[in-house]
C-alpha positions in Angstrom: 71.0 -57.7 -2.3 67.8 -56.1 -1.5 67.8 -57.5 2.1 71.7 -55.9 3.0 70.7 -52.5 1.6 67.9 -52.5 4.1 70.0 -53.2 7.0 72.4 -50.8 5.8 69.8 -48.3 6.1 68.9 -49.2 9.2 72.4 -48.8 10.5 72.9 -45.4 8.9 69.7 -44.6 10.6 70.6 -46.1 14.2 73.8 -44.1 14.2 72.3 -40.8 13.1 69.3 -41.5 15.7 72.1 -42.2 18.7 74.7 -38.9 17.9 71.5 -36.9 17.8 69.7 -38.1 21.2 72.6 -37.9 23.0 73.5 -34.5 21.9 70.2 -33.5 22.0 68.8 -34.4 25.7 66.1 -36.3 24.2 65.3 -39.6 23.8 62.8 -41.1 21.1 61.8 -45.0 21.2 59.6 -47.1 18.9 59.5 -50.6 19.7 57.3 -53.4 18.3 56.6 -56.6 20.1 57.7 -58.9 17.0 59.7 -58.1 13.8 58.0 -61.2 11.8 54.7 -61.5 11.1 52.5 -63.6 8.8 50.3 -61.5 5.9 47.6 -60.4 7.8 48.5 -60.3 11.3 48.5 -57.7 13.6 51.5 -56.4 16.1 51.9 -53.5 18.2 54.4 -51.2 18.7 55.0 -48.4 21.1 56.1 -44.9 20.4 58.3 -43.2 23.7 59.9 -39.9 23.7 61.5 -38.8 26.9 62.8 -34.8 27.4 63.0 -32.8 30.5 59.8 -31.5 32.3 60.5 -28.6 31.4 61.0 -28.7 27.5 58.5 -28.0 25.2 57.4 -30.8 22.7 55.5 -31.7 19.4 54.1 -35.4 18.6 54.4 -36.5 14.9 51.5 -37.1 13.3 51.1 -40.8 12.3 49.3 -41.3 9.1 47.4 -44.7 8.6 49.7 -46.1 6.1 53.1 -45.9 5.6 55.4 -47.4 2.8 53.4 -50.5 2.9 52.5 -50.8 6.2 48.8 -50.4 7.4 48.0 -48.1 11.4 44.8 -50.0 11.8 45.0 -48.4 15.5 46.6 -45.6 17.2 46.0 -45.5 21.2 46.3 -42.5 23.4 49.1 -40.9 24.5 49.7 -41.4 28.1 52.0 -39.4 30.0 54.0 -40.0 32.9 56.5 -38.2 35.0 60.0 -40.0 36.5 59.8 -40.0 40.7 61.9 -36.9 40.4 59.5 -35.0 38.3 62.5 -33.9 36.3 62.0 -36.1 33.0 58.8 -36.1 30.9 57.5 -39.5 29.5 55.2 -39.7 26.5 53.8 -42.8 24.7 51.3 -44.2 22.5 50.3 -47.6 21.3 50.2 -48.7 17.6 48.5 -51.7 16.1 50.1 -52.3 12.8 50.1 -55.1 9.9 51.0 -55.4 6.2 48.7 -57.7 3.4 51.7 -58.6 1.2 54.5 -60.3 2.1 58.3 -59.0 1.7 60.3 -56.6 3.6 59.1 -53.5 5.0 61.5 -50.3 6.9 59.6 -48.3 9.3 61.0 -45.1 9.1 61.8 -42.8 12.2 59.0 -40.9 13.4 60.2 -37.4 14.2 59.8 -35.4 17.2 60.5 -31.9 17.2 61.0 -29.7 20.9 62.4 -26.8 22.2 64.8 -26.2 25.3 63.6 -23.1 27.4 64.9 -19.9 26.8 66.5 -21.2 23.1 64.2 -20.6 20.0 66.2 -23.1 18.1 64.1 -26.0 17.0 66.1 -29.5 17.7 64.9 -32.5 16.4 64.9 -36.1 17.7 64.4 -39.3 15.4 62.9 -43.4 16.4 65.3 -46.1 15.3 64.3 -47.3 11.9 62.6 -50.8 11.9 62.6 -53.5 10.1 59.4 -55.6 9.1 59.2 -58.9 7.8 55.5 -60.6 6.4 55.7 -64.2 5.8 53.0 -66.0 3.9 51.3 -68.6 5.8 53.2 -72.0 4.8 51.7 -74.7 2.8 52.4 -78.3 3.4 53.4 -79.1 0.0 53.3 -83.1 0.5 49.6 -83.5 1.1 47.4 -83.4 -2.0 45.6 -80.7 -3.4 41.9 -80.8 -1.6 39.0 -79.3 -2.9 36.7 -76.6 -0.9 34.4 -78.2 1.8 30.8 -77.4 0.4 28.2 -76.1 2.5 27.1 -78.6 6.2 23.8 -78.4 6.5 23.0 -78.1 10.0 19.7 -79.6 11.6 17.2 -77.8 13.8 17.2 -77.3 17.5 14.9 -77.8 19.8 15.1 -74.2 20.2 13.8 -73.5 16.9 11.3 -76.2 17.5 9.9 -74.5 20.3 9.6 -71.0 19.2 7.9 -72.2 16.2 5.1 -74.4 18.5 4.6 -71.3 20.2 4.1 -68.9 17.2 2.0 -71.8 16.2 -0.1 -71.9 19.5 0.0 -67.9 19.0 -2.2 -68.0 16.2 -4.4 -70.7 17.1 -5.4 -68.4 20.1 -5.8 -65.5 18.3 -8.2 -67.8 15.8 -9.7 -68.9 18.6 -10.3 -65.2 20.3 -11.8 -64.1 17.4 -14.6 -66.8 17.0 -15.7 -66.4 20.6 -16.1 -62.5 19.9 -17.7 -62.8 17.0 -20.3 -65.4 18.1 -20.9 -63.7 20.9 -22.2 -60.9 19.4 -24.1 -62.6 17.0 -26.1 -64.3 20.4 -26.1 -61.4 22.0 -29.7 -59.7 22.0 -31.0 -56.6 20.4 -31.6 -54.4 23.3 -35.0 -52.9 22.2 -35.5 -48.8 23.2 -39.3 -48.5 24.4 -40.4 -45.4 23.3 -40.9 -42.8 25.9 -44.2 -41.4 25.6 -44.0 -37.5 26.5 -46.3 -36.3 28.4 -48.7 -33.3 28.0 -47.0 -30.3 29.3 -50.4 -28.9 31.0 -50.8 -32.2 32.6 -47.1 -31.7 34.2 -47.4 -28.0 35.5 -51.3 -28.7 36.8 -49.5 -31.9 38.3 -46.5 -29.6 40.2 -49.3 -27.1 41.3 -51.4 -29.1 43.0 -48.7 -30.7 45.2 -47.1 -27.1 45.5 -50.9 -25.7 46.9 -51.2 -28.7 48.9 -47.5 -28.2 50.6 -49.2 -24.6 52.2 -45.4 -23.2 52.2 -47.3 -18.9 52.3 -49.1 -20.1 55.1 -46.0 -21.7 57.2 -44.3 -18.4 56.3 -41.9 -20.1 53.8 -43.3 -17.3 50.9 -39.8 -17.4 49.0 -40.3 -20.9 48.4 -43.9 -21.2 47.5 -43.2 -18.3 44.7 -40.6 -19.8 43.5 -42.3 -22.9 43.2 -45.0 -21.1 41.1 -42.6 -19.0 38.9 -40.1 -22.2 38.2 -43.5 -24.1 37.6 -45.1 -21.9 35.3 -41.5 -20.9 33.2 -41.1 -24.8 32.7 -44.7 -25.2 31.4 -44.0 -22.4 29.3 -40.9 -24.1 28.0 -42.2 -27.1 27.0 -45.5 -26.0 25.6 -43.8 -23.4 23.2 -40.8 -24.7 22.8 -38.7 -21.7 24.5 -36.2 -21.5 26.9 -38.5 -19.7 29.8 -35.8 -20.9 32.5 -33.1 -18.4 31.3 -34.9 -15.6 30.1 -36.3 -12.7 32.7 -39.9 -11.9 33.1 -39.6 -9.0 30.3 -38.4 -10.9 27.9 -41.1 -13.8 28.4 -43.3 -11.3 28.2 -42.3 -9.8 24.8 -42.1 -13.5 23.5 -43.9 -14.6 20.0 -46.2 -17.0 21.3 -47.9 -14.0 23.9 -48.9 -12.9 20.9 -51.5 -15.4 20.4 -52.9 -15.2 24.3 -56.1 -12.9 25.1 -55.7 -9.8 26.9 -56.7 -11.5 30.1 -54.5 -13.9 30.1 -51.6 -11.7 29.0 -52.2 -10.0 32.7 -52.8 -13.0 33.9 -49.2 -14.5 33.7 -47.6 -10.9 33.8 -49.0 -10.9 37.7 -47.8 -14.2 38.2 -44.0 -13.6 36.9 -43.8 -10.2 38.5 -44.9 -10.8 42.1 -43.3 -14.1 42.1 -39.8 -11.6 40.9 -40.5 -9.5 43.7 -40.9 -12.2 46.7 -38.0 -14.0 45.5 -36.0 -11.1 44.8 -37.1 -7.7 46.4 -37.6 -9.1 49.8 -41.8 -8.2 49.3 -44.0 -10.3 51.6 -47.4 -10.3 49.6 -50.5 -11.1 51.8 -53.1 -14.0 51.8 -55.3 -12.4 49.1 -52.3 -12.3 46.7 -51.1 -15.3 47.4 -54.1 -17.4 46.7 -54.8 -15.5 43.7 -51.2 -16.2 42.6 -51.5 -19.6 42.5 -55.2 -19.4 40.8 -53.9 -17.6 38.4 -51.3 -20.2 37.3 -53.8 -22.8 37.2 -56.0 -20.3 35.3 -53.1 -19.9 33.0 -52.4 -23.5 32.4 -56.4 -24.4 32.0 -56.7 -21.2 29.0 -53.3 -22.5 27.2 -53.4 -26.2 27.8 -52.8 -28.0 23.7 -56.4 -28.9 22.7 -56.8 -32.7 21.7 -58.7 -33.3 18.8 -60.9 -36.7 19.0 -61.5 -37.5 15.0 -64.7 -39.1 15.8 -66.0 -35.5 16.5 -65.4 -34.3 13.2 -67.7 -34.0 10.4 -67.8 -37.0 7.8 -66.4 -34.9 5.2 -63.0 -34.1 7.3 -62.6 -37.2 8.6 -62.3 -38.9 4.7 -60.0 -36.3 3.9 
């Protein structure tokens, strides 16, 4: 009973769909490659509507389920135009299925469009379908069987060889590590010999001599020989008190804390040294042979007066010797 009011439906449907599309200009397909299916299975079905090119249309929204029937996919709507350009084509591809057997109607999808120049709204319908979901048969003359338990499967060679190789990984890596770490157990202790500093008198009287045995003044090369003598005497300076004398200008050397502890007469003594060395270097002044041998006595004077005295503890008295 339930089966004939179905088709009945879909006749009254059919009929309605016909009168309309051929009143209507429009024509509005749905066709499905099978009407029977098992539970589960999945068919598709294509969804057509034809009007003139010049008509204005609307495409019905297709929900994912409908009166039992699942829309697991809905395609794109591709569009194509007859050879005469006068008739509009439109369809879309529909993967459908159903989980529970019985009979299922699909019911018209609607398509609503407009004829130019008319603000009527007409309507066109899809033929209703009918779906029937079988469930998959059962051989009822073989016995019952239970359910296969799990099949143990054995191991492949591939499995074999990736773990010899994480295997051989390791053993490497073990075998790494030893050779570093033995290796720098054998490797020897590097031992720093101590740099013994030498006096800083003994390194400017050193530079002096060679610098008075070059005889730059007396090839004409004065720029050179006084800066020989001022870079020699600054250095000495700078490693005997501990101050930058490189970087600093003659003034300031001049107004440093250790002159304080100089005589007067050696104060002048390395203020004539800086200055005329300053102005053969810098103001283009040629000094004569007087003042050029004094300027180089001088420095050695210098040296000689400030030089770090030595103390040899046998010299001392009995008394500060114990102590």
């Amino acid at each position: 009973m339930r089966l004939v009011k179905f088709i009945l439906l879909i006749f009254l449907f059919n009929i309605c769909s016909v009168f309309a599309l051929y009143a209507q200009n429009a024509n509005a397909v749905f066709e499905l490659d099978s009407n029977r299916i098992l539970v589960g299975q999945q068919i598709t079905g294509k969804l057509r509507f034809s009007i003139p090119a010049n008509y204005q249309s609307q495409w019905p929204v297709i929900p994912d389920t409908l009166n039992g029937i699942d829309f697991v996919n809905k395609g794109p709507i591709d569009t194509l135009k007859s050879p005469d350009q006068k008739i509009l084509t439109r369809e879309q591809k529909i993967t459908l299925t159903a989980f529970d057997s019985g009979f299922y109607v699909i019911t018209p999808f609607s398509f609503n469009y407009h004829k130019p120049g008319d603000t009527a709204t007409y309507l066109a319908e899809t033929q209703a379908q009918l779906l029937t979901v079988n469930l998959i048969p059962v051989d009822t003359t073989k016995a019952i069987r239970d359910i296969k338990g799990p099949i143990e499967v054995g191991i492949s060679w591939q499995e074999i060889a990736m773990y010899v190789i994480i295997g051989l990984v390791f053993i490497a890596l073990a075998l790494l590590i030893i050779y570093l770490v033995r290796k720098r157990k054998l490797k020897p202790v590097e031992v720093k010999q101590e740099v013994v500093k030498r006096p800083a008198h003994e390194i400017a009287l050193e530079k002096l001599h060679e610098l008075q045995d070059a005889k730059l003044w007396q090839q004409g090369n004065i720029k050179q020989y006084y800066t020989g003598i001022s870079d020699t005497v600054r250095e000495y300076i700078s490693n005997r008190w501990n101050i930058d004398a490189m970087e600093r200008t003659t003034d300031e050397i001049m107004h440093s804390s250790f002159i304080q502890h100089v005589s007067n007469e050696t104060y002048n003594r390395i203020k004539s040294v800086l200055t005329i060395s300053d102005l053969a270097k810098f103001a283009k002044y040629t000094p004569v042979a007087p003042e050029n041998e004094q300027a180089i006595a001088d420095a050695f004077t210098f040296v000689e007066e400030t030089k770090e005295q030595k103390v040899d503890i046998n010299t001392l008295p009995a008394k500060e010797q114990s102590s």
